[in-house]
Structures are given as C-alpha cells and as structure tokens.
FIRO-514129 format. One record per residue (C-alpha): residue number from 1; residue in one letter; x, y, z. Coordinates in nm, 2 decimals. Each point is the difference from the previous one (the first is absolute). Layout:
N
DONU  pos  code      c1      c2      c3
DONU  NUM     a       X       Y       Z
...
//
This chain:
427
DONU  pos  code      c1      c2      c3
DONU    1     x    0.00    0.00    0.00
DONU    2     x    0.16    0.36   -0.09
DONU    3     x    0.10    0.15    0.31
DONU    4     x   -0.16    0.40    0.03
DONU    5     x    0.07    0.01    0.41
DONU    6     x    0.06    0.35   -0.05
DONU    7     x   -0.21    0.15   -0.26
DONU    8     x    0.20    0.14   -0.17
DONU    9     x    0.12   -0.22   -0.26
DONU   10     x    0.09    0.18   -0.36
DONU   11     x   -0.30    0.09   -0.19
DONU   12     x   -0.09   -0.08   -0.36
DONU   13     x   -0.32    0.27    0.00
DONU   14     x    0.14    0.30   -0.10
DONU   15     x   -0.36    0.15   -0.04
DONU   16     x   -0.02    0.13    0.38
DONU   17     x   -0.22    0.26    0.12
DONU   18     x    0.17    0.26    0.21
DONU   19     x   -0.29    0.22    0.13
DONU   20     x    0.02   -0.05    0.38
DONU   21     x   -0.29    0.17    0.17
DONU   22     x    0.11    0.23    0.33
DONU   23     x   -0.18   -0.27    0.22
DONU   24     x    0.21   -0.27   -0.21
DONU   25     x    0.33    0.15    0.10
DONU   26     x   -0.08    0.14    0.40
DONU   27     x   -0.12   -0.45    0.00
DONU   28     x    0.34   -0.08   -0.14
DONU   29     x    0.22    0.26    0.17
DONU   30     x   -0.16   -0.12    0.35
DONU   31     x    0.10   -0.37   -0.11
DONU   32     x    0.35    0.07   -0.10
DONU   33     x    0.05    0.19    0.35
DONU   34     x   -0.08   -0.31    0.20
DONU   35     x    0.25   -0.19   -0.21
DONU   36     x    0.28    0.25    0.01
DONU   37     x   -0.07   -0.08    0.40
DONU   38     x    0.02   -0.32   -0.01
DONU   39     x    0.26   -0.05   -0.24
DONU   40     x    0.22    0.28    0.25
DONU   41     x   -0.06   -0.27    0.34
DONU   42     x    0.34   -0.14    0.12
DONU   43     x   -0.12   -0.37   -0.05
DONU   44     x    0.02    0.07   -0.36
DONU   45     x    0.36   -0.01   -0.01
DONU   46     x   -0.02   -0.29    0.22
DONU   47     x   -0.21   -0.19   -0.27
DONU   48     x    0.24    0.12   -0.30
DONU   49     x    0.30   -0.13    0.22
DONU   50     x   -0.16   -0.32    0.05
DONU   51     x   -0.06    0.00   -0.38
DONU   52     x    0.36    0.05   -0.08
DONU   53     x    0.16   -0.23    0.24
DONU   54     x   -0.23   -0.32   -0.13
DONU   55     x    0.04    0.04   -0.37
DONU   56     x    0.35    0.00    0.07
DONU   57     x    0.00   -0.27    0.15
DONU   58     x    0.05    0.03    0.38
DONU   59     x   -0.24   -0.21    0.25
DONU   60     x   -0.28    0.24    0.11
DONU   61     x   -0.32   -0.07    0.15
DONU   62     x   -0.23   -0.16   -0.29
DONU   63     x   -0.14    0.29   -0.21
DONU   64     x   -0.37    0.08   -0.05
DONU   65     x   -0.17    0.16   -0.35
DONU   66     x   -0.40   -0.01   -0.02
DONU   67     x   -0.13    0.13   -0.37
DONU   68     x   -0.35   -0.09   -0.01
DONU   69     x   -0.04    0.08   -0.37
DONU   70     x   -0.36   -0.03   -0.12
DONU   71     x   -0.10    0.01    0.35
DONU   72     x    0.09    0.31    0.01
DONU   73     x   -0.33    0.06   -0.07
DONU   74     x   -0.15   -0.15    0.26
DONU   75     x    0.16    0.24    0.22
DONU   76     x    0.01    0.28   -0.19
DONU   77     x   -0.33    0.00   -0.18
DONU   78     x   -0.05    0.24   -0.25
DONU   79     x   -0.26    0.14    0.13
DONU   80     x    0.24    0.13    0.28
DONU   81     x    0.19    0.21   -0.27
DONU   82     x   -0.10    0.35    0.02
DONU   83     x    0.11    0.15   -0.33
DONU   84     x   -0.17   -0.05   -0.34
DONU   85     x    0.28    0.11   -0.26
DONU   86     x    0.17   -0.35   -0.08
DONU   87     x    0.33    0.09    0.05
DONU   88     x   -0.04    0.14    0.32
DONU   89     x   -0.22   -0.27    0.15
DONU   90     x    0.33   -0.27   -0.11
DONU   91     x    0.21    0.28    0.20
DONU   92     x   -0.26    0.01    0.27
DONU   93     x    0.04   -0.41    0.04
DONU   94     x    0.36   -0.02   -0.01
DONU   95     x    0.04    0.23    0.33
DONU   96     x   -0.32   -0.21    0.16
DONU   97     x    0.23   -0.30   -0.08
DONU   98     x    0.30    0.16    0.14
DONU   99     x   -0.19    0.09    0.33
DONU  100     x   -0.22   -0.30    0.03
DONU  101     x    0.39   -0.23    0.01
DONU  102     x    0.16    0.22    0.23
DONU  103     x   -0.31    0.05    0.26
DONU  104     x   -0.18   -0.32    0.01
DONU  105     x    0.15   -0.29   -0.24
DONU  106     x    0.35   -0.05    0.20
DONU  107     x    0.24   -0.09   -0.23
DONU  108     x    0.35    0.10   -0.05
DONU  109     x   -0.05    0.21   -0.30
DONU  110     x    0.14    0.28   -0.02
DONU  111     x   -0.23    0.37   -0.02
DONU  112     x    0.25    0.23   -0.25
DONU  113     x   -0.02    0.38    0.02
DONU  114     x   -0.02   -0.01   -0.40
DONU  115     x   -0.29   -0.01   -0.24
DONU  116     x    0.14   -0.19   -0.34
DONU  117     x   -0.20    0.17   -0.35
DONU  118     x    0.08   -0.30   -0.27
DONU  119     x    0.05    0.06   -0.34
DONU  120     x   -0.31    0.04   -0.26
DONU  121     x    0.10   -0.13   -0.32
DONU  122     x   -0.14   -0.28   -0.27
DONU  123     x    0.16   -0.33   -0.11
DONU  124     x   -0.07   -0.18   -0.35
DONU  125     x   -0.05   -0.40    0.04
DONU  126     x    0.20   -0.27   -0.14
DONU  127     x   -0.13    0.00   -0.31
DONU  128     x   -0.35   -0.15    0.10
DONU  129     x   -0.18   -0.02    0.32
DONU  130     x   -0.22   -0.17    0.21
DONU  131     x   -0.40    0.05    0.05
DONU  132     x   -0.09   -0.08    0.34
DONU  133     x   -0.35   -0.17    0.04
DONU  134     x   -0.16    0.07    0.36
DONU  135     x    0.20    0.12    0.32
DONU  136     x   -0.30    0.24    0.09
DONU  137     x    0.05    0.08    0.40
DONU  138     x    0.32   -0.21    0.05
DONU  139     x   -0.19   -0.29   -0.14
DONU  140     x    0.14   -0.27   -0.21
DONU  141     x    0.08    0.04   -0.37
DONU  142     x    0.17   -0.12   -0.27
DONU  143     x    0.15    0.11   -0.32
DONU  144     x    0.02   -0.03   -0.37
DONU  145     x    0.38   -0.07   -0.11
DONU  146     x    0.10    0.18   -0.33
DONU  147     x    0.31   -0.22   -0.08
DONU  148     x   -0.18   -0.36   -0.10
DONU  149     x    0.26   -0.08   -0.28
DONU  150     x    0.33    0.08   -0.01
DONU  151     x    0.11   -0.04   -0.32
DONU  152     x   -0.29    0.28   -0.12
DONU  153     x    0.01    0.23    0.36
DONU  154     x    0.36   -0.04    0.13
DONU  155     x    0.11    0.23   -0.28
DONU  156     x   -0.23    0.27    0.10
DONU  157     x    0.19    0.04    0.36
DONU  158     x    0.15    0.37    0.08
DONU  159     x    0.16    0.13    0.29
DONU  160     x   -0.24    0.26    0.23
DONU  161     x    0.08    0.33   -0.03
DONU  162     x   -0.06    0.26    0.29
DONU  163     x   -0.06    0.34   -0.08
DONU  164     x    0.02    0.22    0.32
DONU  165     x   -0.29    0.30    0.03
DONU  166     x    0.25    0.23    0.19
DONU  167     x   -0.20    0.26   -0.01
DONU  168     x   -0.31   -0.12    0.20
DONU  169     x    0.26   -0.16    0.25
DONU  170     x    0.12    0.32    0.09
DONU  171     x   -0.34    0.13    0.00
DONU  172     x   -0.13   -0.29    0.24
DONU  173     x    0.34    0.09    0.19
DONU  174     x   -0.03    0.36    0.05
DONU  175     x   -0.39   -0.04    0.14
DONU  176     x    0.11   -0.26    0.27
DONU  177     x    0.29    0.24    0.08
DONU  178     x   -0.23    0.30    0.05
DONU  179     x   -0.26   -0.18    0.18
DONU  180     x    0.22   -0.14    0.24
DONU  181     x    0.37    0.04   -0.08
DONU  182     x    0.08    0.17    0.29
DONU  183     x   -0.08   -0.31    0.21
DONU  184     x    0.07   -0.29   -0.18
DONU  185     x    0.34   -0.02   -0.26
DONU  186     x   -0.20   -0.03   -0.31
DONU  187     x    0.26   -0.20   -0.27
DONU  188     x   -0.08   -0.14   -0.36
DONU  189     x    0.05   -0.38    0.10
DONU  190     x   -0.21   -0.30   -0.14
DONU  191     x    0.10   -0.35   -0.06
DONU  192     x   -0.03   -0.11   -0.38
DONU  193     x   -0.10   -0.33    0.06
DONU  194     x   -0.08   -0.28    0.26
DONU  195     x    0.18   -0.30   -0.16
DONU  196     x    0.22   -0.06   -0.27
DONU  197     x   -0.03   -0.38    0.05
DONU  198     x   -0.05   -0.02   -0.42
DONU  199     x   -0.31   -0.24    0.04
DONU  200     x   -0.31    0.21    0.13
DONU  201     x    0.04    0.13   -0.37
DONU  202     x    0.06   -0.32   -0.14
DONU  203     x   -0.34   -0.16    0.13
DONU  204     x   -0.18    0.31   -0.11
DONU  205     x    0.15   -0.02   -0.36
DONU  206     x   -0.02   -0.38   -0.03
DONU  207     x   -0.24   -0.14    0.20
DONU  208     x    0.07   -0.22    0.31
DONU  209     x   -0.10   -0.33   -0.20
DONU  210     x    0.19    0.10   -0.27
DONU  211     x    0.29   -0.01    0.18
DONU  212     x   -0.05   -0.28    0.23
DONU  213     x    0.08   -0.19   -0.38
DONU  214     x    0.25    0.20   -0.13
DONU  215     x    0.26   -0.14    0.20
DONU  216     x   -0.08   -0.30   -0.23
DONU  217     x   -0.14    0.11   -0.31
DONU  218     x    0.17    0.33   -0.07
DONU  219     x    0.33    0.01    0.25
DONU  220     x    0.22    0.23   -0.29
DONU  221     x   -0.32    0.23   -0.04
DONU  222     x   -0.05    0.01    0.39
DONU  223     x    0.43    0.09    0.02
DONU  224     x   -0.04    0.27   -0.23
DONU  225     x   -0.33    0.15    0.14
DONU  226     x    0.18    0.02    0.36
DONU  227     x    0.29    0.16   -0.19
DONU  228     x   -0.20    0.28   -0.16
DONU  229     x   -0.17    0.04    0.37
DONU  230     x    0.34    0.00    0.14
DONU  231     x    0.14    0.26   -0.25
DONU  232     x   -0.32    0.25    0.06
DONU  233     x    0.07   -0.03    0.35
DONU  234     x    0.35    0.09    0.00
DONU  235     x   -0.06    0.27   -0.31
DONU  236     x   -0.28    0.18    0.23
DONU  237     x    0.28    0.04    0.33
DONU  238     x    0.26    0.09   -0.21
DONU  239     x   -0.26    0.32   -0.11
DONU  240     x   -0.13    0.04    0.36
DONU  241     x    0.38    0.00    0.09
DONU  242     x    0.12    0.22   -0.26
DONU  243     x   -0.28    0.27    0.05
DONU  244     x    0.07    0.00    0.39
DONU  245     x   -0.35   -0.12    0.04
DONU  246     x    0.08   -0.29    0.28
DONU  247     x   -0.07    0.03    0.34
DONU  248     x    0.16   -0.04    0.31
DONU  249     x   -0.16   -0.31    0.10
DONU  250     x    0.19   -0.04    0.38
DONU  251     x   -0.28    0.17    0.20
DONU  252     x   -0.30   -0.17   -0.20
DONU  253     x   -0.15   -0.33    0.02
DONU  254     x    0.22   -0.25   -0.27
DONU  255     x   -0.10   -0.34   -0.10
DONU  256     x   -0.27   -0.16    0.13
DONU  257     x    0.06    0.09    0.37
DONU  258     x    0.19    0.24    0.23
DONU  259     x    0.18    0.33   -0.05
DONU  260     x    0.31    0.07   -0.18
DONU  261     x    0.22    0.17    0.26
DONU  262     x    0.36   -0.10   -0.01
DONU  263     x    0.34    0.17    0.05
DONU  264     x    0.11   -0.25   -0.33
DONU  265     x   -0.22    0.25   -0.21
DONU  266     x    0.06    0.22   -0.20
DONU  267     x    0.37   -0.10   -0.09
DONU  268     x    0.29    0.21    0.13
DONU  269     x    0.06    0.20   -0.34
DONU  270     x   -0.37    0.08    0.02
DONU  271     x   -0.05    0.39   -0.08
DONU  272     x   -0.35    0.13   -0.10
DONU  273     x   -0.14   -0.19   -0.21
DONU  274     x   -0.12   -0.34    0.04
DONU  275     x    0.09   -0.31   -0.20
DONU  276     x   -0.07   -0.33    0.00
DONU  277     x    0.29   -0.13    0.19
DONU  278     x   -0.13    0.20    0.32
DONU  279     x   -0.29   -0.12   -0.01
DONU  280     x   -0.22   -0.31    0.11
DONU  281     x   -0.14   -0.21   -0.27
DONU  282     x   -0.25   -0.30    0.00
DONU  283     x   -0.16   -0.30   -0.22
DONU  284     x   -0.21   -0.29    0.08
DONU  285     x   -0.18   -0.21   -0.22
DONU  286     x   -0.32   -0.11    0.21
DONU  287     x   -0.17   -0.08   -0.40
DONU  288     x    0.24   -0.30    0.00
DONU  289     x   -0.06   -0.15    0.33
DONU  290     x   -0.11   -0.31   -0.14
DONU  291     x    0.30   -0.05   -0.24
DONU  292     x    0.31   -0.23    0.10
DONU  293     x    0.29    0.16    0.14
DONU  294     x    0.20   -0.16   -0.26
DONU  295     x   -0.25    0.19   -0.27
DONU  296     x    0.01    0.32    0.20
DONU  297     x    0.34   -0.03   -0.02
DONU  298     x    0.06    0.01   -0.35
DONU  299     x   -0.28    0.19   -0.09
DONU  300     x   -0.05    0.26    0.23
DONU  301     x    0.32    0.07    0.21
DONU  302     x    0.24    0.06   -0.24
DONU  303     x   -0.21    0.29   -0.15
DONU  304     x   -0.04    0.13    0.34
DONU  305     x    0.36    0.01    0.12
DONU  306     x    0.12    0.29   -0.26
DONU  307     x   -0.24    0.17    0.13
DONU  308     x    0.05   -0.03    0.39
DONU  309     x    0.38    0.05   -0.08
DONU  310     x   -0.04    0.32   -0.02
DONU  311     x   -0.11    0.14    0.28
DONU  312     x    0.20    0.00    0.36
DONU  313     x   -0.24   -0.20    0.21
DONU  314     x   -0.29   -0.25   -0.12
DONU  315     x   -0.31   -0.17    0.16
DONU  316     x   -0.16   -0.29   -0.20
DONU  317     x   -0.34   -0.16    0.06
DONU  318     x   -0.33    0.08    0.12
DONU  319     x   -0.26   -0.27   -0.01
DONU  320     x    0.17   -0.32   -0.13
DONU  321     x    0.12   -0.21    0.19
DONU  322     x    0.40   -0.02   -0.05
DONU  323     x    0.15   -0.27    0.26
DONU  324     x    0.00   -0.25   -0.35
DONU  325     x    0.22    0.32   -0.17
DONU  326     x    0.20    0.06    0.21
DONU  327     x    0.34   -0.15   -0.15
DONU  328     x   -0.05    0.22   -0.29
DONU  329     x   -0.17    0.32    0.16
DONU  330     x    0.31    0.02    0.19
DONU  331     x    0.22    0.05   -0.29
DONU  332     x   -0.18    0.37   -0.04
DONU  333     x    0.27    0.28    0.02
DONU  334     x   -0.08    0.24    0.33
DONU  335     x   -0.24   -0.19    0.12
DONU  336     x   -0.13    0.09    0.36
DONU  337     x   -0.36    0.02    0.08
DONU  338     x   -0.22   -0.36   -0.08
DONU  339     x   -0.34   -0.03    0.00
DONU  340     x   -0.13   -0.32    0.24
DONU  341     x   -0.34   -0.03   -0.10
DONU  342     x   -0.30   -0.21    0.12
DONU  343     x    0.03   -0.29   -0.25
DONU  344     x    0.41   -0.03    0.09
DONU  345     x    0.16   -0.27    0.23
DONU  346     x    0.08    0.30    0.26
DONU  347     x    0.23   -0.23    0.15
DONU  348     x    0.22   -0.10   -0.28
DONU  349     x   -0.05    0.35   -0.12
DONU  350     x    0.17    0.07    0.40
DONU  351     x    0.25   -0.26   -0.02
DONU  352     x    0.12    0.16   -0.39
DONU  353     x   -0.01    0.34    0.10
DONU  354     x    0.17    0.03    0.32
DONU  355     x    0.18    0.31    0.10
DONU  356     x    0.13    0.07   -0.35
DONU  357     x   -0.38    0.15   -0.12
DONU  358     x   -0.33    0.15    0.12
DONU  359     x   -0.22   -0.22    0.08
DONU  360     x   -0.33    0.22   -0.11
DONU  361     x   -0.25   -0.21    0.11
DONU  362     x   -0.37    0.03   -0.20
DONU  363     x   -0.28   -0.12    0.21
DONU  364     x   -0.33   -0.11   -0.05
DONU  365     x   -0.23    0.27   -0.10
DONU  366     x   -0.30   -0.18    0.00
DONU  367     x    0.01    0.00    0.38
DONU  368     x   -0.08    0.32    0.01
DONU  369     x   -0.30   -0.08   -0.24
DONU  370     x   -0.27   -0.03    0.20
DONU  371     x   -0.20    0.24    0.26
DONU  372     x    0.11   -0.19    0.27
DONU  373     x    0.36   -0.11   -0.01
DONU  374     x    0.10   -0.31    0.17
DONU  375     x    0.28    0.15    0.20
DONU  376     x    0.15   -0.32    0.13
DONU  377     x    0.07   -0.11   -0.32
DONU  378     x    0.14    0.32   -0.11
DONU  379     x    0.24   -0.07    0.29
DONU  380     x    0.11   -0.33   -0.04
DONU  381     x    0.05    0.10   -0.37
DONU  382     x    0.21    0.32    0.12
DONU  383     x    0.22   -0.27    0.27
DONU  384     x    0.04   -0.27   -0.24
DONU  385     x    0.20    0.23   -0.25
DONU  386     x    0.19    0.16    0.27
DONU  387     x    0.12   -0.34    0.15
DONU  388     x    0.13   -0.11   -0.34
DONU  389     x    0.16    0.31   -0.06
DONU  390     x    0.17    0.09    0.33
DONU  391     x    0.12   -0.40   -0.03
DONU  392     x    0.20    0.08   -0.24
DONU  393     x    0.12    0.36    0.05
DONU  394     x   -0.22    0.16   -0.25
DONU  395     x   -0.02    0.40   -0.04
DONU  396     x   -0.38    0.00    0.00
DONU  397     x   -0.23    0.18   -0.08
DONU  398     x   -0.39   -0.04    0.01
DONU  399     x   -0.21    0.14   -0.30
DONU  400     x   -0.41    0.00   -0.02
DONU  401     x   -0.12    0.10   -0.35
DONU  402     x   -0.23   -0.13   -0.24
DONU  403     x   -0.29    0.08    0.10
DONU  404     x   -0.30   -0.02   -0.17
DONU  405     x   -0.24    0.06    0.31
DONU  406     x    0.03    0.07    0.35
DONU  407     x   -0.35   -0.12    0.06
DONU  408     x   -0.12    0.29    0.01
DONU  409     x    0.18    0.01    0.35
DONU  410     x    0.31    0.29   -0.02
DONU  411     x    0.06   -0.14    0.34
DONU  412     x    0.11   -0.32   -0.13
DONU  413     x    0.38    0.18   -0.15
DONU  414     x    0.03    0.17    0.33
DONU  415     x   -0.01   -0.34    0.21
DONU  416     x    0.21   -0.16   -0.24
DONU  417     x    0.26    0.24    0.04
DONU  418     x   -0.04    0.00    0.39
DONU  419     x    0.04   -0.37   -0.03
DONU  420     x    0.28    0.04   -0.19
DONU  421     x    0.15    0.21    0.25
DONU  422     x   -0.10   -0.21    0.32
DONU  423     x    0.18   -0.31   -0.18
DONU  424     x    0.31    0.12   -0.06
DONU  425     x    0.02    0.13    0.35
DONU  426     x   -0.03   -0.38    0.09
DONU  427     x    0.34   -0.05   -0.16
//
C-alpha cells in the first residue's frame, strides 16, 4: 500500500485552487500554532535521538510508529474538517494528524516544526496504461492490463517523462508561507514516489495472470520488460537528481516503517543539494509473493539491485513474507531497514537479521479491525515478536499500518500503541 503518513506526498494535480477564505486561514493559522508547540517540547529531541541511535544500529528500547492510514478517517472524519476550499481542507488534516499523534496516539513519531509543499507537475505513462475497474471507497478493484502481447505492445514502451509546474509550486509555497510561515518553517519537500520495487507497474501493465506464466512461456520478453522498467526507473532519478528536485528523506518516514534519522546520512561531502547517495531508498515486491525465491531471484532482484545501489541506505519489503529470500535479499548494497511482516517466520526472520539490521516488525492490522479489539491477543502478538527479536539481539522496531478500518473505533490505534509501550517495558 503507498505510504501518504504525512500528507504531503508530491502532487500530480497542478490545477489547484488558491482562494483561501479569511476564516480558512485564521482555522489553519490556529492549527499550525499548536504544532509549532508541540513540535518546540523537549521530548522531541528525545524522540529524534532515539531515532538516530536505532537506525544506526545501537540497542535502544524497541521503537513504536502507528500510521492508521484509511482509518484515518475514522478518526478524523470529514465532517470534522472546517474548511471547504480543497486544498485547505488537505492542509487542515495534515496538522489534525500531526496533533492527534502527538496528544493522544503515543508513538514515537516525531512532531517537525516544518510544513513540506511538494512539487505539482505531470508525468506521461509508459507508453500505455492501465484502466482500473472498481476501487470505489477503498473497495476492491481490478484492472484492465494494456500489454497482452508482447511481440505487438512491447514495442510501444517509453520512459515517463516529468514536467515540473514550478510556477504553481511556488505559488502553493508562498500562501502556506504567509498563512503561517512565521510559525512553522514552510520548505518545498515531497517525496516522488513510495516504491521503486519495478513490479507494482509490472502487474498494472501485464496483468498478474499474465505473469504468473511468463516465467514459463515468455521468460526473454519478461527480461526485457523488467529491463525497460529498470531503465525508466533509473532515467526518472537521474532527472529528479539532476534538477535538485530530491529530498532529504532523513527526517521522513522511508520504506515501509520508521523514520530516516541517521548520523550515516547525508554523506560527509554533502553540500546543498541532495542526491541519491544521501538518501534512503526502498523496493519490495509484495505482487510476487507467491513466486519462488529461485524465480524472484532471477527475475525480479537483479533489476532491483541497480536501482537500490544508488542510494546510501535501503529498506526492502513490506508485505511479503521474506524469511524464504533471505539468502538473496541479503546481497542488496546498503541495506538496513527490513520489513517482518505478518505472513514471515518472525523467528527465522530474528535469527537472520540479528544485530547487523532493523528488524521493522509489520503487525497485524486486522486486529485493530473491529469495534471491539481483543486486547489480549494484541498482546500476545506484540510479546511474541519481541521475545524472538530480543533472542537474538535484534534492533527492533514495532510498526502498525495497513489499515483499512479501525472499526470504527479510533480508540483501537491508541491502545495498540499503549500496548506496545507497556510490552516493551516488560523487557
């Protein structure tokens, strides 16, 4: 699932409406006040310190990151937003989200005196896209795959092209900045994608049962299609690069769960502007969870690794299970965060990962699911991780996302987390 725990991810709609009413910016000038508060309290710096010290590696008490996603909301309906204009009522979420984790969810993520303004600008496909059938309300969909033959469509493939709208990002920019500048440090910052894991974009272009065969029917045609995805890939951070249009991803969430912070990033020649080398990067493949590792990796990995080579620290996985990868996920270049999710042996995961990676521990969202959460279970859940991890010296850290639904029960995130907590004081 595409990570937006912030809100502020970069924006394709360059069409944005910049008429704030009076009332619009007195709502989101009050807002931004209560974060510069927050973000100004002493156990801030605690929290970034924490941060730092476990993604490099030193043993810290387990970490603790809570994004409820689509239950969002659930506790942040919309009819709790106040303003109408569209772009001010996204605004208006994003500092309810920053004050709802810093009062009442009890986490250790970390409130920033900033407010990031992403990029507007428009991106061409690869030649052909997907039409997606369904997916009303976070429902179920599926999709119609534009490359069905290879021989006729794999010709037709061409690298996306991003065109920046400058000017309505300094537009967007200089509003924020005059609404509430003065309080918050108001910075052009969005992340340009979630993952670059190659096969989300595969699926969509081919089809899932499409490829399930290729492997076996078409295994040149499937080569040269990851190539081409490959290529794209790297051709679109080379322009990001080039164009000084990367972010600074240490004090945002990276991967699939926890923060960047780290005195390993940016490098030591770093000067103003970001590349790739100072930056986290990520890929996971959660569309191939039901291929052999032996197919993943011949198929999969070595298109990923060019990729992940670039940058100076990498995460990999989200959803897939990877204790069955392992012997070839560990042959990624700067690799330091892994994902542990539900459907991995946690303890082999444990017993491979040891002190030498983050061991970023997905559990199960669908706990939180229902309007009355079996909070025993939850626990057991919560101690049965922690027991293989601290068995085997594990930098941990525990990560709750996914979420579809808190039951309609906002409640449900906060006792996780205080669970969370209460566990790890156990140990």
């Amino acid at each position: 699932m595409e990570q937006t725990v912030l809100g502020q991810n970069t924006s394709k709609n360059t069409a944005v409406n910049l008429d704030f009413s009076n009332h619009e910016r007195q709502i989101l000038r009050h807002l931004a006040g209560i974060v510069a508060e927050l973000a100004s309290r002493p156990s801030e710096e605690d929290k970034r310190t924490l941060w730092t010290r476990h993604n490099d590696l030193e043993q810290v008490r387990p970490l603790v990151f809570c994004d409820p996603e689509n239950g969002w909301n659930e506790i942040i309906p919309e009819s709790a937003i106040i303003c109408k204009n569209d772009l001010a009522r996204s605004w208006e979420m994003y500092f309810r989200k920053e004050i709802f984790w810093h009062l009442k969810m009890g986490d250790d993520r970390v409130t920033e005196p900033v407010f990031n303004i992403p990029y507007s600008y428009t991106e061409t496909d690869w030649g052909m896209h997907h039409v997606q059938v369904g997916g009303d309300h976070y429902g179920a969909y599926t999709w119609e795959a534009p490359l069905q033959e290879y021989a006729r469509d794999l010709p037709k493939m061409k690298f996306p092209v991003i065109t920046v709208d400058h000017q309505m990002t300094n537009s967007v920019h200089q509003l924020a900045d005059s609404i509430f500048g003065d309080l918050l440090t108001v910075r052009k910052k969005g992340m340009w994608w979630w993952t670059l894991g190659l096969t989300w974009p595969l699926i969509n272009l081919r089809g899932l049962q499409n490829y399930m065969t290729d492997f076996y029917l078409y295994p040149e045609e499937l080569h040269r299609l990851m190539e081409i995805l490959r290529d794209g890939h790297l051709a679109r951070l080379n322009f990001l690069e080039s164009n000084g249009l990367l972010p600074d991803n240490t004090d945002m969430y990276v991967g699939s769960g926890g923060f960047g912070y780290t005195k390993e990033l940016p490098q030591s020649d770093f000067t103003t502007k970001t590349r790739l080398e100072d930056m986290w990067g990520f890929c996971e493949s959660q569309e191939t969870s039901g291929v052999a590792p032996e197919l993943f990796a011949e198929f999969v990995l070595p298109y990923q690794i060019p990729i992940l080579e670039k940058f100076g620290l990498n995460c990999y996985g989200c959803c897939e299970g990877l204790d069955l990868r392992w012997e070839y996920i560990r042959k990624i270049p700067n690799l330091r965060r892994v994902s542990v999710s539900p459907w991995a042996d946690e303890s082999r995961m444990a017993e491979q990962l040891g002190r030498n990676y983050i061991f970023s521990r997905k559990l199960h969202p669908a706990k939180l699911a229902v309007a009355s959460m079996d909070q025993e279970s939850v626990r057991m859940e919560i101690r049965q991780a922690l027991r293989a991890a601290t068995a085997n010296h594990c930098v941990i850290e525990l990560i709750m996302k996914d979420n579809n639904t808190l039951g309609n029960n906002p409640q449900n995130a906060i006792d996780w987390c205080r669970i969370a907590k209460e566990e790890i004081d156990k140990i």
